[in-house]
C-alpha positions as CSV (number, residue, x, y, z in Angstrom):
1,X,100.3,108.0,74.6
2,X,98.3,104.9,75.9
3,X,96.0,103.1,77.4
4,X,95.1,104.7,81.3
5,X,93.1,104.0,83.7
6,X,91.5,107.1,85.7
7,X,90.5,107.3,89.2
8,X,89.2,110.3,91.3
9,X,87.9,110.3,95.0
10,X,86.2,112.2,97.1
11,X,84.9,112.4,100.8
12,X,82.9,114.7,102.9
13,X,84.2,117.5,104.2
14,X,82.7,116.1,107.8
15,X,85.1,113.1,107.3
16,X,87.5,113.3,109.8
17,X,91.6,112.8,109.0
18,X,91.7,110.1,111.4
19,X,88.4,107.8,109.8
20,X,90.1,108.0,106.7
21,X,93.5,106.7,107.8
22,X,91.8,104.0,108.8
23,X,90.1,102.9,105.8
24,X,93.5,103.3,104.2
25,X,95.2,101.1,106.2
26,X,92.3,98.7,105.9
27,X,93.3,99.3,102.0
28,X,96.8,98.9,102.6
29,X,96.2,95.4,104.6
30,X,94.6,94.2,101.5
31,X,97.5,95.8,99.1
32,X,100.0,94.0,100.3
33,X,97.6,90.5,100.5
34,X,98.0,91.5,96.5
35,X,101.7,91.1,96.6
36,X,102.3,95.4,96.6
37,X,105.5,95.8,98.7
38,X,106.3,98.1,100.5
39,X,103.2,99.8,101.6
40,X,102.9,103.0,103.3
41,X,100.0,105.2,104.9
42,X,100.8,108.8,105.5
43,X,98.4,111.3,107.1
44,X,100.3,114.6,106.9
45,X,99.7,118.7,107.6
46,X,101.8,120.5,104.9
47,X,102.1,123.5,107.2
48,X,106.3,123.8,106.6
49,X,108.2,124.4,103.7
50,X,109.8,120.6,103.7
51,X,106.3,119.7,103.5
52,X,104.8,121.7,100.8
53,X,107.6,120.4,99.2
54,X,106.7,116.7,100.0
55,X,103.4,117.4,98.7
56,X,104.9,118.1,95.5
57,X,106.3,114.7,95.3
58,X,102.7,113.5,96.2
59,X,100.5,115.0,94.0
60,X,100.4,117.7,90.8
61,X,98.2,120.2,92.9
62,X,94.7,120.8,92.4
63,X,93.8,122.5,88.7
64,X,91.9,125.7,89.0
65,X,90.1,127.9,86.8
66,X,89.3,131.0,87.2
67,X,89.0,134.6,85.1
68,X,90.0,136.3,88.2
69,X,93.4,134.4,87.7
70,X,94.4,136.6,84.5
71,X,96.8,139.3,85.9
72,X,96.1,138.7,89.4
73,X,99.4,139.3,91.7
74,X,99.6,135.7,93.3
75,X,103.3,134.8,93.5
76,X,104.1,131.0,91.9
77,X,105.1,129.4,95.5
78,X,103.4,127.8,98.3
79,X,100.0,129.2,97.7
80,X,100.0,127.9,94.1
81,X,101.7,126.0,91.5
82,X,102.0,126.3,88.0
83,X,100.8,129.7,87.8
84,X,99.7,131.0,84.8
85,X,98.2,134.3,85.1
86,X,97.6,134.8,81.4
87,X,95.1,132.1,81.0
88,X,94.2,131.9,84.6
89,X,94.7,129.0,85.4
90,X,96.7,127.7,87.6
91,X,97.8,124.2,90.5
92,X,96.1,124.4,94.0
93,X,98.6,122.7,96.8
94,X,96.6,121.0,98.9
95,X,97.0,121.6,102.6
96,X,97.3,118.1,104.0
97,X,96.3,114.2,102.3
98,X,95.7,111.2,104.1
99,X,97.3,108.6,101.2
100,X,98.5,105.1,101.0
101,X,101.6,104.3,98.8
102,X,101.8,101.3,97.0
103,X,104.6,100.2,94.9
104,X,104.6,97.7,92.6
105,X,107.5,94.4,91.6
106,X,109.0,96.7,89.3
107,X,109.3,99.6,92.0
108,X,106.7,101.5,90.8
109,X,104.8,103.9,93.5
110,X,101.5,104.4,93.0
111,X,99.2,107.3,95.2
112,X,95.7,106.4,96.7
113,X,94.1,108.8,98.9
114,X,92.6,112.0,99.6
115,X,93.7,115.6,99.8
116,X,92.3,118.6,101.3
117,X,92.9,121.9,99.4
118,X,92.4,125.5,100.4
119,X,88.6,126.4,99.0
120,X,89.7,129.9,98.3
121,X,92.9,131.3,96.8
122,X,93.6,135.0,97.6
123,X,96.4,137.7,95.7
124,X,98.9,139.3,97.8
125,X,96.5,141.8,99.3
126,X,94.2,139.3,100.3
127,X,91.4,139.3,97.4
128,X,89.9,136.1,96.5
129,X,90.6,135.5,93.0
130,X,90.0,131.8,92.4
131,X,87.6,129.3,94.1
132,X,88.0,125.4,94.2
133,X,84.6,124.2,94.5
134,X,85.2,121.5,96.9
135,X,84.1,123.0,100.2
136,X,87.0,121.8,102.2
137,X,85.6,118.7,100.9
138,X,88.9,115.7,100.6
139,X,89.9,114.9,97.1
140,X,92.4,112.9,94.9
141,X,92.5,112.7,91.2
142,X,95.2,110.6,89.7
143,X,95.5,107.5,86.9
144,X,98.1,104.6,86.4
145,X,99.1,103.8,82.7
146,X,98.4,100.0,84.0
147,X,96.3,97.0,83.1
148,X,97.1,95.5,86.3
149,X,94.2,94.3,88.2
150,X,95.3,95.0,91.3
151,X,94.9,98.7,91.0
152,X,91.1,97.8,90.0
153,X,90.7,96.4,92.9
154,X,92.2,99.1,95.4
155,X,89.8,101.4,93.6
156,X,87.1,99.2,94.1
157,X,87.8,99.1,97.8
158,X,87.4,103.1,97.6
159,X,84.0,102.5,95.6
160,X,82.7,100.0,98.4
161,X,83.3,102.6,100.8
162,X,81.6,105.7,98.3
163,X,84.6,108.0,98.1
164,X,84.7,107.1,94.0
165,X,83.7,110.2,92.2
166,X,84.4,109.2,88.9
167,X,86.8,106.1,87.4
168,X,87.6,105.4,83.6
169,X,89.5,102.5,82.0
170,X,90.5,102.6,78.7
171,X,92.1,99.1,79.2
172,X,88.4,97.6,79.0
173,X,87.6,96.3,75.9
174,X,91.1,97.2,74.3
């Protein structure tokens, strides 16, 4: 347990891969003015097996709810993660991110970014059994256990720019 500070973004589904590299690496600039070392922007399809199993290292998958989840016959691989069909739920992969990698002086990483996600997930005979809700929009969710300010003010680079969706810090007034 802790003190965390909560960050979640989201774009337009219109936004195009390439415009938001480019704010990231306007991000990144900035980042490393902060002292982050080494920086890193990726904007990546994870269309192959290596790279589904990049984007594991990226991100926990997208959580989806769904009462068309319990019992369906969706196999726990690349289409979802986490699968539980009992409570039908279940972790969305997304199908590519543009993200910028930070790491901190103790050689922590940290993820900003966006991801886009499949909006439907279908069973084995090609029945849609859960929906995301995004609309192909791009989205990241993610939190640091960190009172550092410097992870503030990334995020408030991403608020300048409207892709925050919703930010909490329980450092603030602790």
């Amino acid at each position: 347990m802790g003190l965390t500070y909560h960050f979640e973004f989201m774009a337009a589904a219109t936004e195009t891969a390439e415009n938001l590299e480019r704010f990231l690496r306007g991000v990144e600039k900035k980042a490393q003015a902060m002292g982050f070392r080494p920086t890193m922007v990726l904007n990546a399809a994870f269309d192959s097996t290596e790279r589904k199993q990049f984007a594991r290292r990226l991100t926990t998958g997208l959580p989806v709810e769904d009462a068309r989840l319990r019992g369906a016959n969706v196999p726990d691989d690349s289409r979802v993660w986490h699968l539980d069909a009992a409570n039908g739920t279940c972790r969305m992969p997304p199908s590519s991110g543009v993200v910028l990698v930070v790491t901190d002086e103790g050689a922590r990483e940290t993820i900003f970014g966006f991801f886009r996600f499949p909006e439907r997930l279908r069973d084995t005979k090609g029945k849609v059994v859960a929906e995301t809700g995004l609309g192909e929009a791009w989205y990241f969710r993610d939190h640091v256990k960190s009172g550092d300010p410097r992870f503030r003010k990334i995020v408030r680079q991403f608020a300048e720019a409207g892709y925050v969706k919703r930010e909490m810090d329980e450092f603030v007034g602790a």
